[in-house]
Backbone atoms as SQL, in Angstrom:
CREATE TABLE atoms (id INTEGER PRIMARY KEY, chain TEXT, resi INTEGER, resn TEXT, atom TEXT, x REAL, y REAL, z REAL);
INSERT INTO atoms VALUES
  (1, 'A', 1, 'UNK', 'N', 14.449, -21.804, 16.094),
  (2, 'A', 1, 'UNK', 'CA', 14.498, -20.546, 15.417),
  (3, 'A', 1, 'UNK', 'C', 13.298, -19.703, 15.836),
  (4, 'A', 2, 'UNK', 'N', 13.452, -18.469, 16.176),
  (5, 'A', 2, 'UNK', 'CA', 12.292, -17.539, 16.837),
  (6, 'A', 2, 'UNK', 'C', 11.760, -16.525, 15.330),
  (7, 'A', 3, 'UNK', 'N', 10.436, -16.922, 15.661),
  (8, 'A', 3, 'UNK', 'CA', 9.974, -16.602, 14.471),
  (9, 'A', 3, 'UNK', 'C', 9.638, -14.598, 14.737),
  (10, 'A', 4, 'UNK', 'N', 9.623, -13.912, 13.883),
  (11, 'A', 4, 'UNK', 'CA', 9.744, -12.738, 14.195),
  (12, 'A', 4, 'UNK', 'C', 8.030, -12.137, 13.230),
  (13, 'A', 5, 'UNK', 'N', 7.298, -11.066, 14.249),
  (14, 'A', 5, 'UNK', 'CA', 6.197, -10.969, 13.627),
  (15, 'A', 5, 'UNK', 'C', 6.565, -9.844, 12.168),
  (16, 'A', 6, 'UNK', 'N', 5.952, -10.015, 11.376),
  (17, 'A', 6, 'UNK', 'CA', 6.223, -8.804, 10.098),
  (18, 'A', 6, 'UNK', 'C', 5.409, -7.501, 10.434),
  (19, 'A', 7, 'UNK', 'N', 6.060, -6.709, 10.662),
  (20, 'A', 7, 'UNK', 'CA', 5.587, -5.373, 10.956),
  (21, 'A', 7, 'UNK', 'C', 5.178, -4.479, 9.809),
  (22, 'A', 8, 'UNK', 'N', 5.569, -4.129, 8.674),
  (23, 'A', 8, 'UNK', 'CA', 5.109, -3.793, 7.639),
  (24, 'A', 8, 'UNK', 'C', 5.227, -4.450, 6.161),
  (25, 'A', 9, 'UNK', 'N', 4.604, -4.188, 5.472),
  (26, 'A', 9, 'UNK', 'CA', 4.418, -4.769, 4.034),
  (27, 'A', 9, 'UNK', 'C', 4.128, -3.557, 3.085),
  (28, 'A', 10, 'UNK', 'N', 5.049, -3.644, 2.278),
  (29, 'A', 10, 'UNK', 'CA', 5.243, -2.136, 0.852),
  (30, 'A', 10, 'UNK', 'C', 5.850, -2.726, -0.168),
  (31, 'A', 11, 'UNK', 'N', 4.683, -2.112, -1.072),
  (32, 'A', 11, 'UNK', 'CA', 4.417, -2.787, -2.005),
  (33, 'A', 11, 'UNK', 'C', 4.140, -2.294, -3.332),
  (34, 'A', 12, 'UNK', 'N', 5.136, -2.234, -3.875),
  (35, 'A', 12, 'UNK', 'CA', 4.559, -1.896, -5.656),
  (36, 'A', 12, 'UNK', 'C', 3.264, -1.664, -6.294),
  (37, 'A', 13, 'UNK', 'N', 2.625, -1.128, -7.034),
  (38, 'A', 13, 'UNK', 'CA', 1.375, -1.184, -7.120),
  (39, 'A', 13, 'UNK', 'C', 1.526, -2.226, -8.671),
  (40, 'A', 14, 'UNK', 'N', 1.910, -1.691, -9.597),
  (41, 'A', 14, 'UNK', 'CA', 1.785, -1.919, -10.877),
  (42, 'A', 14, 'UNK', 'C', 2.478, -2.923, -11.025),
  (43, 'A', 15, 'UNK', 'N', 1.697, -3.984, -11.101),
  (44, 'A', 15, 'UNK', 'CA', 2.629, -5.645, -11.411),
  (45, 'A', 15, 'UNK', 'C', 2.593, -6.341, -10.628),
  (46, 'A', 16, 'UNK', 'N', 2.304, -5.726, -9.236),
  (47, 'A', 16, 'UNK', 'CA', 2.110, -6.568, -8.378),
  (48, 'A', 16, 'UNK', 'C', 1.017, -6.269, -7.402),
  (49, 'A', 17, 'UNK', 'N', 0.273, -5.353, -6.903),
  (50, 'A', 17, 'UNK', 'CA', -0.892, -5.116, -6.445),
  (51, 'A', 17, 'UNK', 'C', -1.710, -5.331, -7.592),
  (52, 'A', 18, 'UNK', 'N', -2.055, -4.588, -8.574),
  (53, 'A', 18, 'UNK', 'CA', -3.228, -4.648, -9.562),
  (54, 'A', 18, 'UNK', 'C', -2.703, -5.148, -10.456),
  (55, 'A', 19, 'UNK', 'N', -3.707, -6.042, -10.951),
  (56, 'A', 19, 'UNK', 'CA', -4.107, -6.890, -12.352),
  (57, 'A', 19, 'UNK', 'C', -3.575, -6.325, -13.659),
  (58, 'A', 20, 'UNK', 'N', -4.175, -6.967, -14.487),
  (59, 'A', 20, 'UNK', 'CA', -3.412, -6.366, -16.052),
  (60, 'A', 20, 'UNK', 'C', -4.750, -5.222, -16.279),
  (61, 'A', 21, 'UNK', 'N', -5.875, -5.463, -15.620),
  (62, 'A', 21, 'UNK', 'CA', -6.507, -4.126, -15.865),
  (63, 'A', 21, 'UNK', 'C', -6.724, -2.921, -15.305),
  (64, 'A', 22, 'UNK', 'N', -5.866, -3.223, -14.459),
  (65, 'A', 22, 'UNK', 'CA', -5.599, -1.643, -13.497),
  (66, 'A', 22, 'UNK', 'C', -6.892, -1.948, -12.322),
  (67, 'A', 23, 'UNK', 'N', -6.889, -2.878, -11.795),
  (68, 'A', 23, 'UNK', 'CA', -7.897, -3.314, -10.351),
  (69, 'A', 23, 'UNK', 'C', -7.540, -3.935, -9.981),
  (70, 'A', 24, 'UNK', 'N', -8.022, -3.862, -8.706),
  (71, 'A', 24, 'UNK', 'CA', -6.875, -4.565, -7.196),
  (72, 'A', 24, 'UNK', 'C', -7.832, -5.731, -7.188),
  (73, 'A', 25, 'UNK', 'N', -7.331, -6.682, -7.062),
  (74, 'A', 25, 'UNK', 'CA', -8.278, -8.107, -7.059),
  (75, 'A', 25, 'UNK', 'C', -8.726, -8.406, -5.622),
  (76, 'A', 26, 'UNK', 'N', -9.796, -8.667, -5.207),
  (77, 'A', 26, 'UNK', 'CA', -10.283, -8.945, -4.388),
  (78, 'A', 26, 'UNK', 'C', -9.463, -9.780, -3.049),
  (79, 'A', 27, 'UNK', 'N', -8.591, -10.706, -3.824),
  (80, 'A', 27, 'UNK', 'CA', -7.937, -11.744, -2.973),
  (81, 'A', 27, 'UNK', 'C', -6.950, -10.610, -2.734),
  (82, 'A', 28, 'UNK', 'N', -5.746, -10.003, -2.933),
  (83, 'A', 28, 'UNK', 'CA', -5.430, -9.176, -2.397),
  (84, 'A', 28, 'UNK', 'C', -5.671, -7.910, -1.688),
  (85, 'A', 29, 'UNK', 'N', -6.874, -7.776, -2.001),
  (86, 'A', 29, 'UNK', 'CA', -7.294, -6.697, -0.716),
  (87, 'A', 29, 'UNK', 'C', -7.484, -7.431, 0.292),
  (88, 'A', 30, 'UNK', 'N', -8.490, -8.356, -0.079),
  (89, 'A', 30, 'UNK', 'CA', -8.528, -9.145, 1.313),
  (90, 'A', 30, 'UNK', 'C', -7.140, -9.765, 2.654),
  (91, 'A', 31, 'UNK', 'N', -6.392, -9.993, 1.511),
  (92, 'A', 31, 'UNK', 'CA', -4.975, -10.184, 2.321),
  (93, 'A', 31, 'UNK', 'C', -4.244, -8.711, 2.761),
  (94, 'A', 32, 'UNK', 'N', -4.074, -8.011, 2.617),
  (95, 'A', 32, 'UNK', 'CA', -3.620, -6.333, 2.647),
  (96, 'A', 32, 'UNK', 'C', -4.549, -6.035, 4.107),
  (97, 'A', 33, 'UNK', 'N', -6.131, -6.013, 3.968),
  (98, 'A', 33, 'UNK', 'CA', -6.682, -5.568, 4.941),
  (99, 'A', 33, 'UNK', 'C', -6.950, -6.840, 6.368),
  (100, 'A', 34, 'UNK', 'N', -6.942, -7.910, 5.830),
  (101, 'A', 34, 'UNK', 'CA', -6.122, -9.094, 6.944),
  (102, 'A', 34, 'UNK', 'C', -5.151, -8.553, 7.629),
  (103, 'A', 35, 'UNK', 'N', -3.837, -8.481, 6.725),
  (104, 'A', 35, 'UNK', 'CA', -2.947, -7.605, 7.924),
  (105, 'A', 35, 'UNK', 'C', -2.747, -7.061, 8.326),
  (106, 'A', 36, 'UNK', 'N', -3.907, -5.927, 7.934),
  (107, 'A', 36, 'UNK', 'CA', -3.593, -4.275, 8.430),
  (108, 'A', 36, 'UNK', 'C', -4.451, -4.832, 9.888),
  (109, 'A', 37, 'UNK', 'N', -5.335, -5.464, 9.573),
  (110, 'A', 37, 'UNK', 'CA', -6.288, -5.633, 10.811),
  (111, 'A', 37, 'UNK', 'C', -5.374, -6.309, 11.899),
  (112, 'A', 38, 'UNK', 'N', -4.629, -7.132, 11.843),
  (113, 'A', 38, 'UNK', 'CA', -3.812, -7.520, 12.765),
  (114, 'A', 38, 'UNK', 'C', -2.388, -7.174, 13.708),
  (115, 'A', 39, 'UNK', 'N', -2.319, -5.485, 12.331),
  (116, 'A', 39, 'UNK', 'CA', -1.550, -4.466, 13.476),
  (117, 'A', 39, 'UNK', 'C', -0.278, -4.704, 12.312),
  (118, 'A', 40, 'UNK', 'N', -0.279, -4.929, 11.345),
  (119, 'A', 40, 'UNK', 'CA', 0.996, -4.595, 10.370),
  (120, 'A', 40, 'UNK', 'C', 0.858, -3.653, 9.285),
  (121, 'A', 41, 'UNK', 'N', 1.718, -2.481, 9.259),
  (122, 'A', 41, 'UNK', 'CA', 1.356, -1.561, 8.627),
  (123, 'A', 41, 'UNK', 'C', 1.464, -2.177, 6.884),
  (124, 'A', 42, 'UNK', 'N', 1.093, -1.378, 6.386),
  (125, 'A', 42, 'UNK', 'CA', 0.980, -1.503, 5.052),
  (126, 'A', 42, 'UNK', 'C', 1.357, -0.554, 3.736),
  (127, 'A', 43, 'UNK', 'N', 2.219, -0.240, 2.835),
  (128, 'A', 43, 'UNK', 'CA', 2.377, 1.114, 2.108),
  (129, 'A', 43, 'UNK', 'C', 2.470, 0.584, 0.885),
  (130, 'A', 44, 'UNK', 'N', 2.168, 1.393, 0.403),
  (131, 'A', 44, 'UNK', 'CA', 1.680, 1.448, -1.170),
  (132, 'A', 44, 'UNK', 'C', 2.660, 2.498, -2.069),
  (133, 'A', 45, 'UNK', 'N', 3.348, 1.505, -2.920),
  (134, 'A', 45, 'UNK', 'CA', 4.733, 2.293, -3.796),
  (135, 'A', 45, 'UNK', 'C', 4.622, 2.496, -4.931),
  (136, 'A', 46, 'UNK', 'N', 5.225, 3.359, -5.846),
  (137, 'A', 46, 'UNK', 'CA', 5.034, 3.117, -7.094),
  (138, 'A', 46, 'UNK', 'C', 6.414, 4.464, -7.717),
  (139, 'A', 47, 'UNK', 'N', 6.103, 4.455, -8.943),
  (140, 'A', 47, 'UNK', 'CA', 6.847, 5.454, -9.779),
  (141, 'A', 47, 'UNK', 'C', 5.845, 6.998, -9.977),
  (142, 'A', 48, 'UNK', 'N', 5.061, 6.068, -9.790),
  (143, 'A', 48, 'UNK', 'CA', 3.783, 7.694, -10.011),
  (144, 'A', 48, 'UNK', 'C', 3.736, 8.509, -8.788),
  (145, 'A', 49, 'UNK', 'N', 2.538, 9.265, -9.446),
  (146, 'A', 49, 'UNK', 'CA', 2.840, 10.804, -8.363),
  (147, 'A', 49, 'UNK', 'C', 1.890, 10.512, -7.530),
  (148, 'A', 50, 'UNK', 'N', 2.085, 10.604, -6.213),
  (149, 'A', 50, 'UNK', 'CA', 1.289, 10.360, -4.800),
  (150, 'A', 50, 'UNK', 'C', -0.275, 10.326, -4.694),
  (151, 'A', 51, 'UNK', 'N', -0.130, 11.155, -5.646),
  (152, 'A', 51, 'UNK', 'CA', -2.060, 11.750, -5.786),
  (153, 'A', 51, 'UNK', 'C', -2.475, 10.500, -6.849),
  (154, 'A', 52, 'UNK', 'N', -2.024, 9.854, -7.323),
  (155, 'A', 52, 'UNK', 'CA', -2.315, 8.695, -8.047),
  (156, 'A', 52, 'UNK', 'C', -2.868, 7.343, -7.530),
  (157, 'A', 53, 'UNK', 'N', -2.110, 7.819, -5.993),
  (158, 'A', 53, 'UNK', 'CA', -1.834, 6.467, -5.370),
  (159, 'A', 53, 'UNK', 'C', -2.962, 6.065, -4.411),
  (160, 'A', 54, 'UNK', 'N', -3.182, 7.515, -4.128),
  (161, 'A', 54, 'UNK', 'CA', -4.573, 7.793, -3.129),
  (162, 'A', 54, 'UNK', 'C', -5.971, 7.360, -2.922),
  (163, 'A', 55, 'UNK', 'N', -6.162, 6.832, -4.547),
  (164, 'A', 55, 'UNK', 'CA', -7.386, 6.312, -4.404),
  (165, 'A', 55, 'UNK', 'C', -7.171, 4.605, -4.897),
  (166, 'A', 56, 'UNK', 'N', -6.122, 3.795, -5.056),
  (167, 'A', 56, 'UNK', 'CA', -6.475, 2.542, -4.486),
  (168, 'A', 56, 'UNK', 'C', -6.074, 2.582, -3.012),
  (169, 'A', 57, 'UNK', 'N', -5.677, 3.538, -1.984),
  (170, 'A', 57, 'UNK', 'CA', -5.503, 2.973, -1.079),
  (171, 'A', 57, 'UNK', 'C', -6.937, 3.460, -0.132),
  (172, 'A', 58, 'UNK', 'N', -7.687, 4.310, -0.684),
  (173, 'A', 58, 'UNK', 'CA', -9.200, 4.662, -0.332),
  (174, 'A', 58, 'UNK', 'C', -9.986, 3.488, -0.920),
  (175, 'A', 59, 'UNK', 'N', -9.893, 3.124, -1.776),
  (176, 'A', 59, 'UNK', 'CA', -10.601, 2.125, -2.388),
  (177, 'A', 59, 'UNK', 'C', -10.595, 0.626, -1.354),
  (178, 'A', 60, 'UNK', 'N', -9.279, 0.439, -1.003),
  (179, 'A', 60, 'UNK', 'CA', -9.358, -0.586, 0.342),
  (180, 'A', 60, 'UNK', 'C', -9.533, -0.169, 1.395),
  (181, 'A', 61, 'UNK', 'N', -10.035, 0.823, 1.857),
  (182, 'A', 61, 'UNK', 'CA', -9.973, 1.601, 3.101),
  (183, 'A', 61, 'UNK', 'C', -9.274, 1.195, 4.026),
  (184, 'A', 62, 'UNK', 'N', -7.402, 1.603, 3.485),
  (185, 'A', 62, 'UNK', 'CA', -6.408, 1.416, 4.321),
  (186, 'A', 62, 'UNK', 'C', -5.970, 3.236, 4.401),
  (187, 'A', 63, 'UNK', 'N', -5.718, 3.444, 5.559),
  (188, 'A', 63, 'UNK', 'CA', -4.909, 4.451, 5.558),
  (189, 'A', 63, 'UNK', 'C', -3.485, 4.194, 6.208),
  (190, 'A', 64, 'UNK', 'N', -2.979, 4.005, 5.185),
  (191, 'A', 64, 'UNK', 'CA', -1.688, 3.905, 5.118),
  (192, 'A', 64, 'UNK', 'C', -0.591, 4.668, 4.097),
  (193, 'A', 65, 'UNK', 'N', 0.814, 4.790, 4.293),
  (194, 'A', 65, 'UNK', 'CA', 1.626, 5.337, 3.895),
  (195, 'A', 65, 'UNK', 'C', 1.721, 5.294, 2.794),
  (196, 'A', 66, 'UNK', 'N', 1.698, 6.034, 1.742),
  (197, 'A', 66, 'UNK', 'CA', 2.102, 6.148, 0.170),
  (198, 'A', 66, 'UNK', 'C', 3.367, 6.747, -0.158),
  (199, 'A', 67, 'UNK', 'N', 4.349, 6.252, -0.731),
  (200, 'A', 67, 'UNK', 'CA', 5.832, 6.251, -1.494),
  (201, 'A', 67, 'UNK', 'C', 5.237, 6.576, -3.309),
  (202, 'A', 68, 'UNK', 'N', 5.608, 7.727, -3.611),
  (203, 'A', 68, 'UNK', 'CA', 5.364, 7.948, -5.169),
  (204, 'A', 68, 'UNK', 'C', 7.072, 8.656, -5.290),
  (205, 'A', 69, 'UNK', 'N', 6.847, 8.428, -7.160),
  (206, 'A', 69, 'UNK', 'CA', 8.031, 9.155, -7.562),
  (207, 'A', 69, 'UNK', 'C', 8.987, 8.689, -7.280),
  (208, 'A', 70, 'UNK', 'N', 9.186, 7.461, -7.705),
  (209, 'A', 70, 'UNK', 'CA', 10.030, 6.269, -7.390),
  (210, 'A', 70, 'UNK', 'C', 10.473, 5.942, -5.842),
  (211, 'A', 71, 'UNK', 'N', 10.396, 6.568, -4.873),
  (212, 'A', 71, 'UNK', 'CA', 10.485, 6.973, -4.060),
  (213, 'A', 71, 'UNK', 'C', 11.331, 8.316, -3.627),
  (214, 'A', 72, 'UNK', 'N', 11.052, 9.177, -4.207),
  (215, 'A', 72, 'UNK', 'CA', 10.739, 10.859, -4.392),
  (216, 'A', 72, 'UNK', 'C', 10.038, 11.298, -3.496),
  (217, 'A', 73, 'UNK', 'N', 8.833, 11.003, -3.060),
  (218, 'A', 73, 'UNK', 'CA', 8.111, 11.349, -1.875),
  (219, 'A', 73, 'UNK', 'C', 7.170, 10.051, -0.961),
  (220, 'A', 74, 'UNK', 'N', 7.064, 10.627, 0.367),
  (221, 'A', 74, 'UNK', 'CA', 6.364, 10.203, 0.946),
  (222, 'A', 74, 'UNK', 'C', 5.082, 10.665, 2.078),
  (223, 'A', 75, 'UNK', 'N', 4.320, 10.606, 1.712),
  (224, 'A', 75, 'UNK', 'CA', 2.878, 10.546, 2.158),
  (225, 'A', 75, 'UNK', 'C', 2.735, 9.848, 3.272),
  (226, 'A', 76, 'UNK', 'N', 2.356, 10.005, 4.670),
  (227, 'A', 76, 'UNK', 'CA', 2.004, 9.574, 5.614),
  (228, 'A', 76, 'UNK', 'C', 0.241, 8.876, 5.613),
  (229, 'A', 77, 'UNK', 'N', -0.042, 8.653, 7.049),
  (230, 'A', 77, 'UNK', 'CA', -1.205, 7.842, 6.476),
  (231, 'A', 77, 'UNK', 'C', -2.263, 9.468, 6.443),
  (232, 'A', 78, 'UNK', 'N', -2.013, 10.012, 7.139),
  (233, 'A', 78, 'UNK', 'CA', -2.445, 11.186, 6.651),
  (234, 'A', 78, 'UNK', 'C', -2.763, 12.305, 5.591),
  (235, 'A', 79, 'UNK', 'N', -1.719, 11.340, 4.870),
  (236, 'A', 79, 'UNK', 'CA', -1.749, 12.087, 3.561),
  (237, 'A', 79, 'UNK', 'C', -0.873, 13.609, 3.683),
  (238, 'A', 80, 'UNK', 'N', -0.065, 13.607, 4.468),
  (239, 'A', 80, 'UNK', 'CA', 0.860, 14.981, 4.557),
  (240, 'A', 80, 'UNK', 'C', 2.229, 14.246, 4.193),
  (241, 'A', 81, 'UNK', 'N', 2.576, 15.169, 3.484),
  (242, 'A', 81, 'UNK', 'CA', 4.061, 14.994, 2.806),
  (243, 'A', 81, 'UNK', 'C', 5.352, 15.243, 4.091),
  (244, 'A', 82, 'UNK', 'N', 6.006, 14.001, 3.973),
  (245, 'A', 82, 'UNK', 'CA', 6.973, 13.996, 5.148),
  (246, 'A', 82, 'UNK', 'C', 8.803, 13.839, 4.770);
């Protein structure tokens, strides 16, 4: 069986990125920026509004794609609405 590399990872924030206190736990950043470092993109989803989303993904210093508004919009790693 040929194993296939994972090219991106997107990901819920609430419930499953951050804790019950609204902070990204260390062990998952560390895994998030593991794979970003190894060339797999990474995006960050949620129900909230984009500008919400912006600063845990500054907070790991990933620039990567943000999905807000259930997926309503999307944010490039640029942060321009696409």
């Amino acid at each position: 069986m040929k194993h296939e590399q994972i090219k991106l990872i997107a990901l819920d924030i609430d419930g499953t990125l951050l804790n019950s206190r609204g902070e990204i736990p260390v062990r998952n950043r560390d895994a998030l920026l593991a794979a970003s470092e190894r060339g797999v993109s990474v995006a960050l989803a949620s129900g909230r509004m984009t500008d919400c989303l912006s600063p845990f993904a500054d907070e790991m210093g990933l620039d990567c794609p943000i999905i807000g508004y259930n997926g309503g919009m999307v944010r490039s790693e640029e942060r321009r609405v696409g």
